[in-house]
Phi, psi and omega in degrees: 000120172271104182295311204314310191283359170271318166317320241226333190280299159348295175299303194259039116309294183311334202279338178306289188293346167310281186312336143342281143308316171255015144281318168296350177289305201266005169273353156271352163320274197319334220240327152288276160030282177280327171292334187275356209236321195276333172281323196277333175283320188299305187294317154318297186315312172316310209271055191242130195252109155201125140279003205200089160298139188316154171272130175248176196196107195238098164223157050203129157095143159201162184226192171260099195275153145243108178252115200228165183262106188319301192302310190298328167310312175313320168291313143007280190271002153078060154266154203237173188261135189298142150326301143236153176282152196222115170295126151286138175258316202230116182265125191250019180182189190273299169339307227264332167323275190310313150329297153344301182318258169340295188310329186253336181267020175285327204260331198080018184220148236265128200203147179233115202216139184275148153206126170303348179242112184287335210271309165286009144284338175283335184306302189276332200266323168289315156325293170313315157342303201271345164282133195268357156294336165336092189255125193271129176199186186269139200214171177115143203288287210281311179316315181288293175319324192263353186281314147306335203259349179286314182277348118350308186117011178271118159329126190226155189227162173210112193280141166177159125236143199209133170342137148329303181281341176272352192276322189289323163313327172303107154005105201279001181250345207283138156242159176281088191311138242001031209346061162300099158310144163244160169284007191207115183275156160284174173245115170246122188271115171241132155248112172257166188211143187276162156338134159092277222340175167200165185220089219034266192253043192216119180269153155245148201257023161176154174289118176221205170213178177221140179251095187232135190223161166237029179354124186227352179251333173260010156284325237240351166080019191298341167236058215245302184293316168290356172268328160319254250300307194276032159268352190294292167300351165258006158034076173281179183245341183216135156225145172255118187224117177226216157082000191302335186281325138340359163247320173330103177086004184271166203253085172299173179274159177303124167098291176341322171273333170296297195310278209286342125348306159319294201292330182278343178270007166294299195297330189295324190287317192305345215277146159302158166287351201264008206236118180282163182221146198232124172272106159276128175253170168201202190302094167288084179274329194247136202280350152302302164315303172306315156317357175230342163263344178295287207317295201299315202254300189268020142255045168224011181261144177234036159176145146220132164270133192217157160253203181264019176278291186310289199293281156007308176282325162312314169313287209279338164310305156333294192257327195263336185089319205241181183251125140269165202237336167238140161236203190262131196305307181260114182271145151317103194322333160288325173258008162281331188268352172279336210265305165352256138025289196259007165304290190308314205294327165262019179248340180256324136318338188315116161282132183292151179266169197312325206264022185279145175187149187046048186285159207239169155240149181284140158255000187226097201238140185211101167242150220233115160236191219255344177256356206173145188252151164207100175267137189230094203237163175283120150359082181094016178261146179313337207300141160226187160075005199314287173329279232277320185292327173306323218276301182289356158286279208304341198261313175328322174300307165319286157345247172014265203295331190293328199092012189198140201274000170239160188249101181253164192302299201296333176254042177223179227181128167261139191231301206320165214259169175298305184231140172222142189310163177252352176199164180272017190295104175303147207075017191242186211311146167239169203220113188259156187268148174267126174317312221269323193220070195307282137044034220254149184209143194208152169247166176240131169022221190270045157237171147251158200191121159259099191244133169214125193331125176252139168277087185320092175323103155320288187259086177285131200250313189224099131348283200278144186090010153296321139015270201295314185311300190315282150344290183282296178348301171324288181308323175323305179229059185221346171277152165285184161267147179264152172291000000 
């Protein structure tokens, strides 16, 4: 009998079952873990003092989404994976797509691109057409924003013309300003893609989409003169103003995109002080275009909302003058709260240009990344509820991409780390999260900061409009009521 080899079979039995037992220990870990993190967010959410939720005010546009499986779709038109991914501001050709593509879907991040070529959007949109996976829904920044906030309990006004068949996707409380019909919705194709995927020699390092649209009604702002006028009269407590990135790359008459830039920054000028305005931002390409919503738009805003795409490019727009296009999918909550920081600090200082009067500063900044919610409120600004608004961006995110109102433990992903820097400055303080009370909240001089964990849904059925949902949620119980 050989003892030394039974021994040695023996041993690495044990040593097998050992590493077994402590994997199932800490995947029951992980799993109280997240259930103590998803009740304690739930009770956060909870803990809110509003009676009477806000009159909201939303523009601009709304479109028709096909949320489609990027990949198959590619396959479809028998596009092949590029050498390199390569960035487009404006997409003129399949090539130029397909570049498009790689580039962003290599990085896991999220993009929005106008292309100037009908025939190959019509290529791509009849493609999509013929996949029975294809989910068809009502899309566009103000349109997804005003159905949340409407589904919240918030009295909702929606500046958008949008089709007869697309007007029924609408929310049944939202009203329209001026309730104009068009014969044609626009179409926004988001091609998503999963954790992994891959596309010849390209991984995606997280689940996202690419957003390719041709637009023709919601650059031109078409209901922006019937969203005055019924704004007198619906005496909101909040506007909301998003969709502005449809003017990226569309190909205006000389001049013609500043003058409607004007005219929203008029109305903007018009508003009383008591009635706050929240800047939704989003995939931004043309540094002209940005450069005019810094001059025109945001000093009449008193919050913008970003994800972690979104938030850099304002930084570099703000201090550098140029546009970036990629950042880090998941970033660390120490260098999201630095760029925080120098975002607020030059959005608060920013000299107003000559033709700036009665200008607002900002108090509210709320970024959605994919590991974590970060709220930012001014000291002694109306914004309320921050913690409970922080809690409730995250279980909303959750919701969202799952399709489902309950947030379950086995289909959420905890990313964020037990503890984190508040800044990436050495030495400095760190902050560990409680299960029980996920929530961490701190003030700095005249802010406050709110970080609240986000549950990654494992199994994602819809990317787009998480954002926007994420967002009006917050806002939803972060306004006062007016008198």
């Amino acid at each position: 009998m050989n003892i030394a080899g039974t021994k040695e079979k023996i041993g690495a039995a044990v040593v097998v079952l050992s590493v077994f037992v402590l994997y199932l220990w800490r995947r029951d870990d992980q799993s109280l873990i997240k259930k103590n993190v998803i009740e304690g967010l739930l009770r956060a959410e909870k803990n809110v003092s509003v009676r009477r939720l806000p009159r909201v005010a939303v523009g601009f546009g709304s479109c028709l989404d096909g949320m489609v499986d990027g990949l198959r779709v590619l396959r479809m038109l028998g596009l092949k994976p590029p050498r390199t991914g390569q960035h487009h501001a404006v997409v003129g050709s399949e090539a130029e797509f397909a570049e498009l593509f790689a580039y962003f879907f290599d990085q896991g991040a999220a993009a929005e691109r106008y292309t100037n070529n009908k025939a190959f959007f019509n290529r791509l949109t009849y493609a999509s057409q013929c996949l029975p996976s294809t989910r068809w829904s009502i899309g566009g920044n103000a349109a997804v924003m005003a159905n949340r906030f409407a589904m919240e309990g918030c009295k909702v006004l929606l500046g958008t013309r949008a089709t007869k068949r697309s007007t029924v996707r609408i929310h049944p409380s939202v009203v329209i300003a001026g309730n104009k019909n068009i014969n044609k919705d626009d179409i926004h194709l988001c091609l998503e893609y999963k954790t992994a995927a891959r596309w010849g020699k390209y991984k995606a390092r997280r689940a996202n989409r690419l957003i390719i649209h041709c637009d023709e009604s919601n650059p031109l702002l078409s209901s922006l003169e019937d969203f005055a006028n019924d704004l007198i009269t619906f005496s909101p407590s909040l506007i909301v103003i998003g969709g502005l990135q449809m003017m990226d790359g569309f190909p205006f008459k000389e001049g013609e995109r500043t003058r409607l830039l004007l005219k929203l920054r008029d109305l903007l000028k018009q508003q009383p002080s008591d009635i706050l305005i929240h800047f939704e931002m989003a995939s931004f390409a043309d540094e002209t275009l940005l450069k005019e919503l810094v001059q025109y738009i945001l000093p009449y805003v008193d919050s913008v909302g970003m994800n972690e795409q979104e938030l850099p490019n304002l930084q570099s727009i703000l201090k550098y003058g140029y546009v970036t296009f990629i950042a880090e999918a998941i970033p660390r909550v120490a260098s999201a709260l630095d760029s925080m920081r120098n975002v607020y600090s030059l959005l608060q200082t920013m000299p107003f240009s000559p033709d700036v009067q009665h200008g607002r500063r900002i108090s509210r900044l709320h970024v959605h990344t994919l590991a974590f919610q970060a709220i930012l409120t001014k000291r002694g600004s109306p914004w309320k509820n921050t913690m409970s608004a922080a809690a409730k961006a995250s279980l909303t995110g959750n919701r969202h991409v799952c399709n489902s109102h309950e947030v379950e433990t086995d289909k959420s992903q905890l990313i964020l780390d037990s503890s984190f820097s508040l800044s990436l400055e050495p030495g400095s303080a760190r902050v560990y999260m409680k299960e029980h009370q996920p929530v961490s909240c701190w003030y700095e001089e005249d802010r406050k900061f709110c970080i609240a964990p986000m549950l990654m849904c494992t199994e994602a059925h819809k990317t787009a409009g998480g954002g926007d949902n994420i967002s009006s949620a917050a806002l939803s119980i972060q306004v006062p009521e007016r008198d």
